[in-house]
C-alpha positions as a Markdown table, in Angstrom:
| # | Residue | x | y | z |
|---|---|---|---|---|
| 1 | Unk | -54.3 | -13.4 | 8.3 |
| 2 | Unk | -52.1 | -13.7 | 11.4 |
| 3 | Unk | -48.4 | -13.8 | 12.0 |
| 4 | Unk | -45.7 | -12.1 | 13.9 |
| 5 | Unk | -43.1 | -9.5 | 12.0 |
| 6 | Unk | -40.2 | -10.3 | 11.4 |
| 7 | Unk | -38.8 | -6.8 | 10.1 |
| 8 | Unk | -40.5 | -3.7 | 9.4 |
| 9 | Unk | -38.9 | -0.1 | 8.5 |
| 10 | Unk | -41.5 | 2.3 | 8.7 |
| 11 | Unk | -40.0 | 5.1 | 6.7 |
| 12 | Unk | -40.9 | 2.5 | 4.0 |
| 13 | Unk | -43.7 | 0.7 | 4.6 |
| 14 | Unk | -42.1 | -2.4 | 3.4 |
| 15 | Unk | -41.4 | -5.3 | 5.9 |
| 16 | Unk | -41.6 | -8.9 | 6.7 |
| 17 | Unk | -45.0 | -11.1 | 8.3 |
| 18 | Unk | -44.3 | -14.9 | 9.1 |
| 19 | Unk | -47.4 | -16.0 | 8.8 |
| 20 | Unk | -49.1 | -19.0 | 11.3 |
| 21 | Unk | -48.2 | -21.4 | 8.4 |
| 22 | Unk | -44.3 | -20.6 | 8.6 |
| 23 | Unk | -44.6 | -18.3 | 5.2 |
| 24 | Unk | -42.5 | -15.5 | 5.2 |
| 25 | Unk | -44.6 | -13.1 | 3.0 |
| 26 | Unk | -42.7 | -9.3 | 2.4 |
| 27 | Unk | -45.3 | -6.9 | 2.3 |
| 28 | Unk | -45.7 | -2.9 | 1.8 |
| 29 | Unk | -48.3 | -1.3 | 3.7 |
| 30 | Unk | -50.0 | 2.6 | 2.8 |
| 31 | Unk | -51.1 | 2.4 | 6.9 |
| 32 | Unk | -47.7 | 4.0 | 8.3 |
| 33 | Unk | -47.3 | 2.0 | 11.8 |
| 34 | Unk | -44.6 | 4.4 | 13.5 |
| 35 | Unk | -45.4 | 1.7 | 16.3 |
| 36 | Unk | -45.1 | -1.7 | 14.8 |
| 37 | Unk | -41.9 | -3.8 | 15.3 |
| 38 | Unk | -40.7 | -6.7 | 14.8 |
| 39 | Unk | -42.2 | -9.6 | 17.0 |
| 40 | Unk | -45.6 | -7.9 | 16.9 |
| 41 | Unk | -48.1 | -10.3 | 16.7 |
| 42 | Unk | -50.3 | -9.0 | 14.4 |
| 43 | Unk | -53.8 | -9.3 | 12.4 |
| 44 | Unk | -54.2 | -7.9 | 8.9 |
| 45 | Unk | -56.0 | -8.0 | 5.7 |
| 46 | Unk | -54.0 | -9.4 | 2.7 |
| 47 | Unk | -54.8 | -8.3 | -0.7 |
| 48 | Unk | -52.5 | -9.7 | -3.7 |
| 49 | Unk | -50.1 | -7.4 | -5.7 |
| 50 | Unk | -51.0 | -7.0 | -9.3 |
| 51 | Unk | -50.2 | -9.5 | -12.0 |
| 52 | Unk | -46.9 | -7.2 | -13.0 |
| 53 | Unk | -45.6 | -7.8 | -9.8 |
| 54 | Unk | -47.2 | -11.0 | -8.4 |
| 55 | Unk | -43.6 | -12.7 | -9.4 |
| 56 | Unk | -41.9 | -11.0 | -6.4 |
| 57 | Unk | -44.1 | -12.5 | -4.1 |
| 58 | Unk | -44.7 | -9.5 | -2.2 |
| 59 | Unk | -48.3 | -8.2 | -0.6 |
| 60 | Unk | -49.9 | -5.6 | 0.1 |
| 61 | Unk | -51.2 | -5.9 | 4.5 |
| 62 | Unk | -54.0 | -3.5 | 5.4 |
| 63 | Unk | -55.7 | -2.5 | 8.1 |
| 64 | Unk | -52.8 | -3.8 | 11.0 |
| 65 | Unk | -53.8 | -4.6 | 14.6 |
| 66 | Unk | -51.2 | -5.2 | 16.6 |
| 67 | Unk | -52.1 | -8.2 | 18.8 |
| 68 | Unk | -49.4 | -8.3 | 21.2 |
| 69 | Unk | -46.4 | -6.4 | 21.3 |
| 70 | Unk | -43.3 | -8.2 | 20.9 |
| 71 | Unk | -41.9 | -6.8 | 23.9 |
| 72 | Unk | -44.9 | -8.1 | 26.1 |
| 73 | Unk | -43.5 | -11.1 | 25.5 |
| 74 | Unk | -39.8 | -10.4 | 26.7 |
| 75 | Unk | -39.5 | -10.4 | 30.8 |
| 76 | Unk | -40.3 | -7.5 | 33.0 |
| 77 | Unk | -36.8 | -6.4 | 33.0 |
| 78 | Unk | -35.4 | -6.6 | 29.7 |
| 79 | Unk | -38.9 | -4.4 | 28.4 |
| 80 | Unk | -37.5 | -1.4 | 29.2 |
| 81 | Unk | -34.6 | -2.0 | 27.1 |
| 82 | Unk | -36.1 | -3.4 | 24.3 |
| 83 | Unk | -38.6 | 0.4 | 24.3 |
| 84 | Unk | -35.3 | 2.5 | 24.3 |
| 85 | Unk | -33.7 | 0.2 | 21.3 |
| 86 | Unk | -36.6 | 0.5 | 19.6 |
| 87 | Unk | -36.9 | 4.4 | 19.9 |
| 88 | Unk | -33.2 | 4.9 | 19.3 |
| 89 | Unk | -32.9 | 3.1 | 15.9 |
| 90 | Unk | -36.5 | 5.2 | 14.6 |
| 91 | Unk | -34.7 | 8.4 | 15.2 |
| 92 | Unk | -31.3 | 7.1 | 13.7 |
| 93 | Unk | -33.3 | 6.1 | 10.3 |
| 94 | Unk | -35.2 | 10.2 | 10.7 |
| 95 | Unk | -32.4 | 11.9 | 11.2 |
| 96 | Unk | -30.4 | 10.6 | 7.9 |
């Protein structure tokens, strides 16, 4: 499956993947991605919860390649920016 994220907290695991079909599909993931964020465009493997949970409509996404970065995408100035955000809100959510 393809699709971009639309939130991911990596403390977690848990996050959101839009998929190419518009779906916005939360998923937990056991692969801890310090480094995905959202509007990564990403690649994964999708494998459905079990029937005790299927009514939540959450997934479980394995084996993540990031694509392209979601920063790529942002112009040449506004990247470095974007980096520093990112890095300053991972080491707010370690530090509590």
């Amino acid at each position: 499956m393809r699709g971009y994220v639309l939130t991911f907290r990596p403390t977690t695991g848990r996050g959101i993947v839009v998929t190419e079909s518009g779906r916005a599909c939360p998923f937990t993931t056991s692969d801890h991605h310090a480094d995905l964020h959202g509007g990564d465009f990403i690649q994964c493997q999708v494998k459905p919860t079990d029937a005790a949970t299927a009514h939540t409509g959450w997934c479980n996404v394995m084996h993540v390649e990031v694509l392209q970065s979601g920063t790529d995408r942002l112009a040449a100035a506004a990247a470095p920016l974007a980096r520093e955000l990112f890095r300053t809100v991972q080491m707010e959510t370690l530090v509590h």
